[in-house]
C-alpha positions in Angstrom: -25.0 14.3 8.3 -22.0 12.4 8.3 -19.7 11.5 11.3 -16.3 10.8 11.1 -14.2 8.2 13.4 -10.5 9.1 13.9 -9.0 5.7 14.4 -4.9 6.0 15.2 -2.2 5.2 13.2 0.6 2.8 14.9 3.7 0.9 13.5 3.4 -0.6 10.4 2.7 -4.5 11.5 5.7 -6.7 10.8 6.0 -9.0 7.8 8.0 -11.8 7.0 12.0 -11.1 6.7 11.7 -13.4 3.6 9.6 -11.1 1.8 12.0 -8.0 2.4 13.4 -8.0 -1.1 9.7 -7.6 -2.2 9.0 -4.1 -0.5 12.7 -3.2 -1.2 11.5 -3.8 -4.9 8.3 -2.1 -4.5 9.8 1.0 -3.4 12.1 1.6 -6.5 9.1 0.8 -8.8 7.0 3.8 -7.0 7.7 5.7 -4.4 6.1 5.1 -1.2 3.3 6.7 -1.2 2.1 5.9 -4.3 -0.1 3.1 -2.8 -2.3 4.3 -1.3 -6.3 3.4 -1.0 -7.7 6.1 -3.6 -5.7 4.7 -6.2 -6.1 0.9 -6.0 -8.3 0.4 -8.9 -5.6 2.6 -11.2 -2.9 0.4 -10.0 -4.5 -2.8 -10.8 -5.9 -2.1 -14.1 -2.2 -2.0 -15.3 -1.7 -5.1 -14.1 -3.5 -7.5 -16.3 -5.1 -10.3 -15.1 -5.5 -8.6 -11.4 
């Protein structure tokens, strides 16, 4: 038997303003919710050296 712990969700935490043209970047190479936990490993091994 498994038990399952509902933990909320709030704002995303805030990052570093310098780093905004990074996540703009990120978001025209895949669309948002393409990173997501379950596909981690799928992501990286395209990515050599990761």
């Amino acid at each position: 038997m498994s038990s399952h712990v509902v933990v909320p969700v709030g704002p995303p935490p805030p990052f570093d303003p310098e780093l905004a043209p990074v996540v703009e970047m990120l978001g025209s190479v895949r669309a948002p919710d393409a990173y997501r936990p379950d596909n981690i490993a799928e992501m990286r091994a395209s990515v050599p050296g990761v």
